[in-house]
Every structure is written in structure tokens, then in C-alpha cells.
N, CA, C and O of each residue as an XYZ file, in Angstrom:
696
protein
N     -37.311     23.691     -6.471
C     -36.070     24.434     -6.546
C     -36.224     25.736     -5.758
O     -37.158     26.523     -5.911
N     -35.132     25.891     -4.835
C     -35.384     27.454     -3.741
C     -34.693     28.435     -4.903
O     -33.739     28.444     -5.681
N     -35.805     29.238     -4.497
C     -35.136     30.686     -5.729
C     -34.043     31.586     -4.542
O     -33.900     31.679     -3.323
N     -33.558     32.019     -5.547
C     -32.312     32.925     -4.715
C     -33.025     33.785     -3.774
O     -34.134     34.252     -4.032
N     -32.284     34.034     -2.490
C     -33.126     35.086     -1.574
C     -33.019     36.117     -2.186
O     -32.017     36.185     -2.897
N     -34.057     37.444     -2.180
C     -33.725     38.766     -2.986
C     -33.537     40.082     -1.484
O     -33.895     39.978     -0.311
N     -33.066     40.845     -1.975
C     -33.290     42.206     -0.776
C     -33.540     43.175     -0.960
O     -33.134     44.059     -1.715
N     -34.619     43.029      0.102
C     -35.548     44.622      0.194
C     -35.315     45.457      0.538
O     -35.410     45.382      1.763
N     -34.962     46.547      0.197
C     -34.875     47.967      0.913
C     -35.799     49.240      0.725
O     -35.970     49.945     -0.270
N     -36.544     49.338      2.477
C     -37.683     50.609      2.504
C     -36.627     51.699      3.027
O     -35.820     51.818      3.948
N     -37.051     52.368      2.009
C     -36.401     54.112      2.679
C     -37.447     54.976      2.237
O     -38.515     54.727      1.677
N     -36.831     56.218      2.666
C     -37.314     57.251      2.396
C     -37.590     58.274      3.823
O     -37.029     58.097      4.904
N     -38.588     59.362      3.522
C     -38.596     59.864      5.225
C     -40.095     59.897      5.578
O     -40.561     60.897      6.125
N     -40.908     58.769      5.263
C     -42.234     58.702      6.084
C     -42.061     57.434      6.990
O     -41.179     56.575      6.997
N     -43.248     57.604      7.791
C     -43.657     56.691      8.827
C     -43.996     55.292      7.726
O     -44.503     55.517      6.627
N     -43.673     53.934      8.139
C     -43.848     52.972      7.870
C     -43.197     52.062      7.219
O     -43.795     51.221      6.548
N     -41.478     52.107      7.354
C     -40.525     51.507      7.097
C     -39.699     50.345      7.705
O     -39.094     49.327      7.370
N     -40.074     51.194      8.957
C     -39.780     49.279     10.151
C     -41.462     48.516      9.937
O     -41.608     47.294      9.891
N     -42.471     49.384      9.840
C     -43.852     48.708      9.965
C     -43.919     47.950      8.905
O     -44.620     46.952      9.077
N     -43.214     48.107      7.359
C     -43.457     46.935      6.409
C     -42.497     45.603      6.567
O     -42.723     44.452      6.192
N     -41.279     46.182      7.291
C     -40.522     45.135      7.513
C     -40.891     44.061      8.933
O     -40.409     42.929      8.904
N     -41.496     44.355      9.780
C     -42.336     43.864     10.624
C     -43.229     43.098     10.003
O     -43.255     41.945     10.435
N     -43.981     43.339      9.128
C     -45.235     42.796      8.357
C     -44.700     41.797      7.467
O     -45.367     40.767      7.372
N     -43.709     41.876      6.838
C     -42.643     40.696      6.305
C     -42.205     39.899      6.892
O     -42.198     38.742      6.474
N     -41.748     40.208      7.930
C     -41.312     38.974      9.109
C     -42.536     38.112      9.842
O     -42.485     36.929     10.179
N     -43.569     38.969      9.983
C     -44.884     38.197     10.318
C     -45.157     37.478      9.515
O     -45.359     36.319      9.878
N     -45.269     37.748      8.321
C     -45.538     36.934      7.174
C     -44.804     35.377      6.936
O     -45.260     34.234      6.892
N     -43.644     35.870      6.827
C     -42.660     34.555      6.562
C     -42.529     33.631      7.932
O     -42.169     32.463      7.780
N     -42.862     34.215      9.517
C     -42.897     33.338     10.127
C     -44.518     32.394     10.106
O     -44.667     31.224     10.459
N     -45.372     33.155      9.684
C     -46.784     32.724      9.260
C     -46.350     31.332      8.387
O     -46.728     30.186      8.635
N     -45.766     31.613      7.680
C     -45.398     30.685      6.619
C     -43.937     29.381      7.094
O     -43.226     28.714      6.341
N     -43.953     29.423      7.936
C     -42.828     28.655      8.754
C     -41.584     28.704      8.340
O     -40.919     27.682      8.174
N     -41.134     29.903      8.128
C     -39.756     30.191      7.943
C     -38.878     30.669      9.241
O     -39.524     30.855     10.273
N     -37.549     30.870      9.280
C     -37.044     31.424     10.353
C     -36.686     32.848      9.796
O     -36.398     33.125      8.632
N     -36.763     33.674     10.853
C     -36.516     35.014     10.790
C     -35.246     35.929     11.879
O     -35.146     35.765     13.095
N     -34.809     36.413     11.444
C     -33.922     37.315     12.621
C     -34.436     38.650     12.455
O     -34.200     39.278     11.423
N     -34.809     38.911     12.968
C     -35.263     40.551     13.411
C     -33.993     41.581     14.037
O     -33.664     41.494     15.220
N     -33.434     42.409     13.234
C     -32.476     42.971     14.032
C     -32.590     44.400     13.880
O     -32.836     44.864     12.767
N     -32.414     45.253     15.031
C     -32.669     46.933     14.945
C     -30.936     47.486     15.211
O     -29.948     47.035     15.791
N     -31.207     48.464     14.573
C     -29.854     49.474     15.486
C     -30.375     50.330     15.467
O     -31.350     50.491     14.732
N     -29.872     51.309     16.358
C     -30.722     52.515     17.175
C     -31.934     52.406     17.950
O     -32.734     53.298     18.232
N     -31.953     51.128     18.267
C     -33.382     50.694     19.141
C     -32.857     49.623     20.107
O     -31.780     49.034     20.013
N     -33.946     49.447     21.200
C     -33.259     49.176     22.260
C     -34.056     47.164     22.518
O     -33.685     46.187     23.167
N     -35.223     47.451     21.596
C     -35.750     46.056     22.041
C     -37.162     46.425     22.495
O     -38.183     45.801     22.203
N     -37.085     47.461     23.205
C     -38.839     48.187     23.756
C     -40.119     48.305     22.875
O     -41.214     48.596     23.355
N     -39.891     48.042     21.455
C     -40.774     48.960     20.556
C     -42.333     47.913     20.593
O     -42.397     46.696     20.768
N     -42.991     48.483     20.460
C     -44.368     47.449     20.595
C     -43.965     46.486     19.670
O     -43.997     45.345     20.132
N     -43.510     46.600     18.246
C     -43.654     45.283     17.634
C     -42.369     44.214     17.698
O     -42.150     43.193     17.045
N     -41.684     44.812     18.656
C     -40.793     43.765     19.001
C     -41.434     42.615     20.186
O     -41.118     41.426     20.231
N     -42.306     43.241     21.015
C     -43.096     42.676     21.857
C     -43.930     41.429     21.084
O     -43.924     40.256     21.458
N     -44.365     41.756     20.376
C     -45.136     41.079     19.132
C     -44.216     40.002     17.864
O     -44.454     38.988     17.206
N     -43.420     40.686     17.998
C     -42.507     39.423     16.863
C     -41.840     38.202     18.247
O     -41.902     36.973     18.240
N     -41.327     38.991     19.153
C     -41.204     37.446     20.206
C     -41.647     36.467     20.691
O     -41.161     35.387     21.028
N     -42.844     36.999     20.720
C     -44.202     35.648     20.773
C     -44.785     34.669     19.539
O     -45.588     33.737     19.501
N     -43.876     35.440     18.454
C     -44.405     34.168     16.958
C     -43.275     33.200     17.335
O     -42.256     33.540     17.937
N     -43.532     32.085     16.960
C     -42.723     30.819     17.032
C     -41.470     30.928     15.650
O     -41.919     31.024     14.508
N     -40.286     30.910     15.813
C     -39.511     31.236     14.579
C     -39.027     32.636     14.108
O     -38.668     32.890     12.958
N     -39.067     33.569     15.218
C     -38.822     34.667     14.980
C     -37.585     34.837     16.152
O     -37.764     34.485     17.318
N     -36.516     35.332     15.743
C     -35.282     35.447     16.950
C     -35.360     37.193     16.461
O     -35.423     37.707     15.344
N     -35.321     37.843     17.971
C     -34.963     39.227     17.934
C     -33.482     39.511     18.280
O     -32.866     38.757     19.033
N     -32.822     40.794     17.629
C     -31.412     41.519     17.947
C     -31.626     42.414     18.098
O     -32.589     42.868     17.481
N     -30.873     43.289     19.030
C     -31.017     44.323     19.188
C     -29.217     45.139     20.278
O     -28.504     44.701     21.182
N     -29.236     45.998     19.729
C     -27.997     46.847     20.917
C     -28.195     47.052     22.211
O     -28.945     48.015     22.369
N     -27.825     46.532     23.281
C     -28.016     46.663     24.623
C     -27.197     48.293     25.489
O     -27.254     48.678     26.657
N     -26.503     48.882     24.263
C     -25.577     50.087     25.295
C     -26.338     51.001     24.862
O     -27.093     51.525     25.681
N     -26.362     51.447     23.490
C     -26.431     52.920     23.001
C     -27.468     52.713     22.076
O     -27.268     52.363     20.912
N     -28.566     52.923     22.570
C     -29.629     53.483     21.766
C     -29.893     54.771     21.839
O     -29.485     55.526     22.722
N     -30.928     55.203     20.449
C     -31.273     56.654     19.989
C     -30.549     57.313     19.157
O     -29.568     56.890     18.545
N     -31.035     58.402     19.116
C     -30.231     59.369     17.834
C     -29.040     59.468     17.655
O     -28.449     60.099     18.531
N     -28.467     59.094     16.868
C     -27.168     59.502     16.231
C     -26.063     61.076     16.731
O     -24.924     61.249     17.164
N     -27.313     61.993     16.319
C     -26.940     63.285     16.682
C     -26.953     63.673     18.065
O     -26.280     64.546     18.614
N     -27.849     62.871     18.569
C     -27.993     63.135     20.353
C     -26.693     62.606     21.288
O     -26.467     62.977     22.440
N     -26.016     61.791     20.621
C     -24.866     60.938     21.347
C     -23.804     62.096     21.470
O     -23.622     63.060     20.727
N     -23.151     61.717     22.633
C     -21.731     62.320     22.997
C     -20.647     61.610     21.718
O     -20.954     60.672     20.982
N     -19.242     62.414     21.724
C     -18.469     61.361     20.999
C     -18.149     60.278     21.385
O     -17.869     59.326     20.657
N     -18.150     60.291     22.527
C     -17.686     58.690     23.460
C     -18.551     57.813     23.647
O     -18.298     56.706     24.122
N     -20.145     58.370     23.150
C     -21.643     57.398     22.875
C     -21.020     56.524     21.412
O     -20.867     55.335     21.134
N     -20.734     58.046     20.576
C     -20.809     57.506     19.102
C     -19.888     56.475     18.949
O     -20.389     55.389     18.656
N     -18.437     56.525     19.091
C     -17.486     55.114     19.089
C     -18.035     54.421     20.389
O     -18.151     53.346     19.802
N     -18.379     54.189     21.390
C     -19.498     52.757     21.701
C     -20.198     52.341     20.627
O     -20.073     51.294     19.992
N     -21.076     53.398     20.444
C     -21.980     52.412     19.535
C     -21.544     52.059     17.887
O     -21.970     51.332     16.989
N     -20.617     52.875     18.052
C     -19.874     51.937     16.305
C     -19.002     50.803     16.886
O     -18.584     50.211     15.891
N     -18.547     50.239     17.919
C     -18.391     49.137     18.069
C     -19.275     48.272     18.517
O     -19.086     47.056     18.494
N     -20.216     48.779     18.919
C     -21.343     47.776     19.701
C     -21.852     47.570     18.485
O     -21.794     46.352     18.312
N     -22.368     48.135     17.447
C     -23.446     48.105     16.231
C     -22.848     47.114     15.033
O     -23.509     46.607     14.127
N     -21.156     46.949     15.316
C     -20.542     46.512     14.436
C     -20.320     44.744     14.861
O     -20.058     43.796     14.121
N     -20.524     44.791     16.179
C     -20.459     43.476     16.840
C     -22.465     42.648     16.299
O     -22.750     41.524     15.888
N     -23.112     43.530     16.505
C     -24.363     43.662     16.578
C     -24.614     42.962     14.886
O     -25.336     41.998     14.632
N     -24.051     43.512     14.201
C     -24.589     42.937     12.576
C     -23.618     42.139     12.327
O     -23.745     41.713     11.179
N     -22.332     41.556     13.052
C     -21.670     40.411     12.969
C     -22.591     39.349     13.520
O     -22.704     38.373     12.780
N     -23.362     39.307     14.788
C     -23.948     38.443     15.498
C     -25.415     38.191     14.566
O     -26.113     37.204     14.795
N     -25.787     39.205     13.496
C     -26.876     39.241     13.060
C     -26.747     38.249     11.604
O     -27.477     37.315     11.272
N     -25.590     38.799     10.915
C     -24.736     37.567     10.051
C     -24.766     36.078     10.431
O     -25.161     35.174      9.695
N     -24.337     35.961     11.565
C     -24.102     34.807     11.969
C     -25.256     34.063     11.924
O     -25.469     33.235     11.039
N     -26.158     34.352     12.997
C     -27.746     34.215     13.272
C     -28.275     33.815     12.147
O     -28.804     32.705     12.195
N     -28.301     34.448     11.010
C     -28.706     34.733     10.097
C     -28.155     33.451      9.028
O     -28.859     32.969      8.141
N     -27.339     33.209      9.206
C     -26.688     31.514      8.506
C     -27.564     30.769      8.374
O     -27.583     30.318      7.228
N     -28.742     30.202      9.332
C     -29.773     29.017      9.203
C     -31.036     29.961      9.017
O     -32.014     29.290      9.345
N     -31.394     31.120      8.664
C     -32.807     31.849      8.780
C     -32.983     32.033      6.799
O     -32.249     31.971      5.813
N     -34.581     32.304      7.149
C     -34.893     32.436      6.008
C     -35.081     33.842      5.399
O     -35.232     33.779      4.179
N     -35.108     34.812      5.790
C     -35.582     36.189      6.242
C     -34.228     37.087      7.686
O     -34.209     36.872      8.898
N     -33.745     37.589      7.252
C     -33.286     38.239      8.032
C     -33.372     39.837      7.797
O     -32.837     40.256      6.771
N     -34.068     40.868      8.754
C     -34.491     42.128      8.666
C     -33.444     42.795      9.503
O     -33.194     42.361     10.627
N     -32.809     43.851      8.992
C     -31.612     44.699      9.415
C     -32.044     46.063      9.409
O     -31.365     46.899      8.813
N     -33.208     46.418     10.067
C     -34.046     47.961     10.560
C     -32.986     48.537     11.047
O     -32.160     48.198     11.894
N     -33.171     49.746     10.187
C     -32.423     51.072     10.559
C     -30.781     50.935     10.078
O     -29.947     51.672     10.605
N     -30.327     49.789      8.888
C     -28.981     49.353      8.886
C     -28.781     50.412      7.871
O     -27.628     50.832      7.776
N     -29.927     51.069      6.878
C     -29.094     52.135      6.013
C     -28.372     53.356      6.833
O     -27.256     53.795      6.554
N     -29.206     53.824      7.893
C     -28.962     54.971      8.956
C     -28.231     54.429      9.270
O     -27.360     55.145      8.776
N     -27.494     53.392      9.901
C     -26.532     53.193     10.787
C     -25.154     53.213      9.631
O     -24.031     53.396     10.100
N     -25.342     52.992      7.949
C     -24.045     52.860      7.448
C     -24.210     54.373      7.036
O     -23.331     54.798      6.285
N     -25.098     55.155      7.374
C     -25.057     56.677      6.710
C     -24.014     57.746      7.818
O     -23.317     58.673      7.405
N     -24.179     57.203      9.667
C     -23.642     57.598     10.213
C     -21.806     57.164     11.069
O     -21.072     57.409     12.027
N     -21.967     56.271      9.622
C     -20.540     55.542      9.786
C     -20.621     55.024     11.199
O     -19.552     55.108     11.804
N     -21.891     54.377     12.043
C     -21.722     53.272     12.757
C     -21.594     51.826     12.439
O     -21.096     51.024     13.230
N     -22.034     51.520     11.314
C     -21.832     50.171     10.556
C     -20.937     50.675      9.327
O     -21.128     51.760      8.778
N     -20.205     50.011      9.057
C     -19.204     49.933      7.779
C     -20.357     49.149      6.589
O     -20.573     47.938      6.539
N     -20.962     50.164      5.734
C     -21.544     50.136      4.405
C     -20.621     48.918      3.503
O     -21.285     48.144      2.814
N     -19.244     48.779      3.518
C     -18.644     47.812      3.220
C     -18.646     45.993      3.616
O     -18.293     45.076      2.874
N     -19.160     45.918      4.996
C     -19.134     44.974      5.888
C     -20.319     44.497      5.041
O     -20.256     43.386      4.514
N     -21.499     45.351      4.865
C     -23.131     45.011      4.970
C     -23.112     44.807      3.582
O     -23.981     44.009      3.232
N     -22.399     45.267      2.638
C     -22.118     45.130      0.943
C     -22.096     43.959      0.582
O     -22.870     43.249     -0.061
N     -20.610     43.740      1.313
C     -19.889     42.261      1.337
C     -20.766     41.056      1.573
O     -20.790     39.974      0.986
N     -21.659     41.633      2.832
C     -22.311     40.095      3.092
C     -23.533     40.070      2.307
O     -24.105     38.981      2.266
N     -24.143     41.203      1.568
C     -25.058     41.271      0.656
C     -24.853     40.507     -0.703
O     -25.705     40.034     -1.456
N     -23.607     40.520     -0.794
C     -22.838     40.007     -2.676
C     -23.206     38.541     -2.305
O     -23.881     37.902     -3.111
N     -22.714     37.831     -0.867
C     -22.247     36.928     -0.525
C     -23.145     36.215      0.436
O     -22.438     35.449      1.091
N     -24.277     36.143      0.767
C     -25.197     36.051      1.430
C     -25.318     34.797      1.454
O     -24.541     34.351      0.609
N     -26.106     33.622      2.178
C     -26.384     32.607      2.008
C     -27.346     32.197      0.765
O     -28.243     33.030      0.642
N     -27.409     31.227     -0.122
C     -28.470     31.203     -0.850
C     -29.704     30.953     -0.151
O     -29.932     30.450      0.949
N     -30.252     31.300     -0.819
C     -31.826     31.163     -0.039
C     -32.454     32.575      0.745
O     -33.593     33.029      0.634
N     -31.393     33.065      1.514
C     -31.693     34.631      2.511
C     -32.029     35.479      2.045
O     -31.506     36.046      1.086
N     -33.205     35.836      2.742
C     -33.925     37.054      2.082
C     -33.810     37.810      2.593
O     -34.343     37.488      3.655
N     -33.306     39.186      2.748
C     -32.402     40.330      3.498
C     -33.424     41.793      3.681
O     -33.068     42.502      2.740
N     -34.249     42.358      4.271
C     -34.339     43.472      4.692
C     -33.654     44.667      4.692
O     -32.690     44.665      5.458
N     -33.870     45.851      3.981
C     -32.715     46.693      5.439
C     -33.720     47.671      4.854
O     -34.304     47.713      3.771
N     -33.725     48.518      6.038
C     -34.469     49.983      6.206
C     -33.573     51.019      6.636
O     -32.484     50.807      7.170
N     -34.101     52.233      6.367
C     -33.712     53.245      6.588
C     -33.420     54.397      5.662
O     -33.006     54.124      4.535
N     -33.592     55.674      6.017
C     -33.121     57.423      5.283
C     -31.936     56.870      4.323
O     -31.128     55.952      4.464
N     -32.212     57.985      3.099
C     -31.116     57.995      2.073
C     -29.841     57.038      1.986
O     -28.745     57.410      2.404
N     -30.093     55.543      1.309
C     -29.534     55.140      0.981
C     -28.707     55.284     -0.154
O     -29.064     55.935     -1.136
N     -27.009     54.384     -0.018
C     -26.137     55.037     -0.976
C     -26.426     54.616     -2.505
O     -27.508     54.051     -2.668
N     -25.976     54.722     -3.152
C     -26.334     54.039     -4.751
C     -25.775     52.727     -4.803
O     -26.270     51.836     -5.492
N     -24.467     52.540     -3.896
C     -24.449     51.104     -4.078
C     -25.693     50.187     -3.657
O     -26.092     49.209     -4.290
N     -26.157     50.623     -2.627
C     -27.188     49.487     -1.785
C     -28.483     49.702     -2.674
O     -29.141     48.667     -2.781
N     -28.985     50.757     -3.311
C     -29.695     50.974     -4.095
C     -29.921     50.187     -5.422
O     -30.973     50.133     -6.059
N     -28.761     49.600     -5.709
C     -28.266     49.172     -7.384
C     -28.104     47.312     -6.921
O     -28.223     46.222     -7.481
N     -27.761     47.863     -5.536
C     -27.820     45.876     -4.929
C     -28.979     45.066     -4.674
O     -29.034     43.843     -4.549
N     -30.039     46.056     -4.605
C     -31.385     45.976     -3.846
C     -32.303     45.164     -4.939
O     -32.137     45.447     -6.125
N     -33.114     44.320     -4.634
C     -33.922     43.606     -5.756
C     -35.074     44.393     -5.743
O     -35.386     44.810     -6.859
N     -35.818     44.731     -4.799
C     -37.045     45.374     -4.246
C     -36.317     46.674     -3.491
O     -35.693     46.573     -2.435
N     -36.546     48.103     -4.346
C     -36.717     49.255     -3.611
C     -38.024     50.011     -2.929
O     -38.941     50.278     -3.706
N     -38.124     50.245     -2.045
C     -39.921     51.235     -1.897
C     -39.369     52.226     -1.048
O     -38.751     52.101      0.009
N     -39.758     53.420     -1.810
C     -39.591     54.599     -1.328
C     -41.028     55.233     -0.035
O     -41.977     55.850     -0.517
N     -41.006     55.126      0.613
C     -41.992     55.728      1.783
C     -41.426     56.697      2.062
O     -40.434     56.800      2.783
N     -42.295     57.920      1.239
C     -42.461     59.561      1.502
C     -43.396     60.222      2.537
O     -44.553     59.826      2.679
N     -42.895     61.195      3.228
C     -43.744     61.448      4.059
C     -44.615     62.916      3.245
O     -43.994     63.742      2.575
N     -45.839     62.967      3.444
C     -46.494     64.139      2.870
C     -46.647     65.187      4.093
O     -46.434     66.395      4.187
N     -47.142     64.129      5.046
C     -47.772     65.189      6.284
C     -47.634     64.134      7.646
O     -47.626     62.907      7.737
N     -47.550     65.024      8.450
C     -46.766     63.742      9.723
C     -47.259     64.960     10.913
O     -46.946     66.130     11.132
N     -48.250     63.912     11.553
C     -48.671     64.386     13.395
C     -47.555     65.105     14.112
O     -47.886     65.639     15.170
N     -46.679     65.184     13.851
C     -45.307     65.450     14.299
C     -44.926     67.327     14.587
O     -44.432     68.034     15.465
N     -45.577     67.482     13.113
C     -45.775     68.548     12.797
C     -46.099     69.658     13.267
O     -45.592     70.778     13.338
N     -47.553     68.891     13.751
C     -48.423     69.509     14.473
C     -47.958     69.414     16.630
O     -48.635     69.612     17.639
N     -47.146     69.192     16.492
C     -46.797     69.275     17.913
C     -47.157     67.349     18.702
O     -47.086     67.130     19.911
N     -47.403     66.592     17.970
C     -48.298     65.304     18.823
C     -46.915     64.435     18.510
O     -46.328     64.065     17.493
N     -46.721     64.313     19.942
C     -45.253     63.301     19.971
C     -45.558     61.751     19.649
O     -46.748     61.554     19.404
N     -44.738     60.618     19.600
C     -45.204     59.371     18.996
C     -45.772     58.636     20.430
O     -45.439     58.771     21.608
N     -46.431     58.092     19.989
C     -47.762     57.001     20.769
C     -46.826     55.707     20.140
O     -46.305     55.431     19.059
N     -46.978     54.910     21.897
C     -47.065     53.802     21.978
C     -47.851     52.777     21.185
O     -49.073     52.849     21.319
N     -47.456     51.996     20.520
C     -48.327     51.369     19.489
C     -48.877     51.801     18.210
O     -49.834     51.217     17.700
N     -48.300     52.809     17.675
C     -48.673     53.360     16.504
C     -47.171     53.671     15.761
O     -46.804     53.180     14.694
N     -46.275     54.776     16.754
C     -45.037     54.757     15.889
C     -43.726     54.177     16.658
O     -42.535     54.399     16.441
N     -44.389     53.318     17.682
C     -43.292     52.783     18.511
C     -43.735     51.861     19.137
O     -43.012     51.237     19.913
């Protein structure tokens, strides 16, 4: 008997929130499941996207216009990418119909900056396929997604290289 898919959500503000959801998707394709890997605010470049395309059973998504910060965008970036991001987790839905695992990195940030409709991602959370096991990462999630979530993990940051002036390295935070 398949148990219901459950969903995970890593937040918080330390380093290693796309890295556990990466490590989940490795896992379940280890285990011959299908996976969709999907980012917003990322472009497809990140080392472990390099690395999830070469497992057999792993399909990557990603936004092709407007990547990066939220705050860095013009207004005419920000409505691109709330329609591109909104097309982006429709196509990830879809995808996501025959997968076993589908990871939605960075989808709390994207419904925090009203580029994804928190409603859209609700809806298909209530309503999900049976079986789908759902991801999503990202900063301060709302209480709904919190109270929807089967698995919460908070990743706090104490102390971060960042700090100290050392920008992110290839293969460690990207």
C-alpha cells in the first residue's frame, strides 16, 4: 500500500536549505523514483543542478528570464518574473503529475515576494497527487504552509563566512 506523499518544508536563514533538498532528490532518485527539481530565483547554473542532471530520473526546472534577488529587480524585472515564475510552478505542477518527489527551492521566497501566488501553491498542496512528495524551501514561511507542512526544519544560521567579507564559492554555496 503507497502511503500518502507528505511535505517538507526547510526554512529558516542558514546555509543548507536547497543542500537538504538536493540530498532528498538524490536519495529518491537512488531509490528509483522520479523527481522534478524546480528553483525560482535561480537560473539552472548552480553546481548541484549540474549534478542532479546526470542521475537517471531526475528532470530539472528552472526560470530562463529573471533570475536573482527580488530586491535587486527593476519593477518591470519584478512583473516578468511574477509571470514567468507563475508559468514556471504551473509547468512544475504539471511535470510533477507522474513524479514521485517534486522539490519547489526557493517557492516560500517566491510566495513571500508575491511572485508566486501562496494560494496557487496551497491549492495544489491540499490537492496534490496521491503518492507526491512535495519539497519547498525557503525564508519565513506563512502559517498556512507551516500548519500544511508534514516535516518542518528550521536551518538557523549562527555564524556565516559572509560575515567576514568571503563571498560564495562555487561548489560549496552555489
Amino acid at each position: 500500500m503507497e502511503v500518502q506523499g507528505l511535505v517538507h518544508l526547510y526554512c529558516g536563514d542558514g546555509k543548507g536549505k536547497t543542500t537538504a533538498a538536493t540530498g532528498l532528490a538524490v536519495r529518491a532518485a537512488g531509490a528509483g523514483k522520479k523527481v522534478v527539481f524546480t528553483q525560482f530565483f535561480k537560473n539552472g547554473n548552480s553546481s548541484e543542478v549540474k549534478s542532479l542532471k546526470q542521475l537517471k530520473g531526475i528532470t530539472t526546472l528552472h526560470c530562463k528570464t529573471i533570475p536573482g534577488r527580488f530586491k535587486n529587480m527593476t519593477p518591470e524585472q519584478q512583473a516578468q518574473a511574477k509571470a514567468d515564475y507563475s508559468e514556471l510552478l504551473t509547468e512544475a505542477i504539471k511535470t510533477a503529475e507522474n513524479a514521485d518527489l517534486l522539490v519547489l527551492d526557493e517557492a516560500v521566497s517566491a510566495c513571500n515576494h508575491g511572485i508566486i501566488e501562496e494560494k496557487v501553491l496551497l491549492d495544489f498542496l491540499i490537492d496534490r497527487p496521491e503518492g507526491l512528495e512535495v519539497v519547498l524551501t525557503g525564508r519565513n514561511p506563512s502559517r498556512q504552509l507551516l500548519e500544511l507542512a508534514d516535516y518542518v526544519s528550521e536551518i538557523r544560521k549562527i555564524k556565516h563566512p559572509f560575515e567576514k567579507g568571503i563571498r560564495a564559492r562555487r561548489g560549496i554555496e552555489f
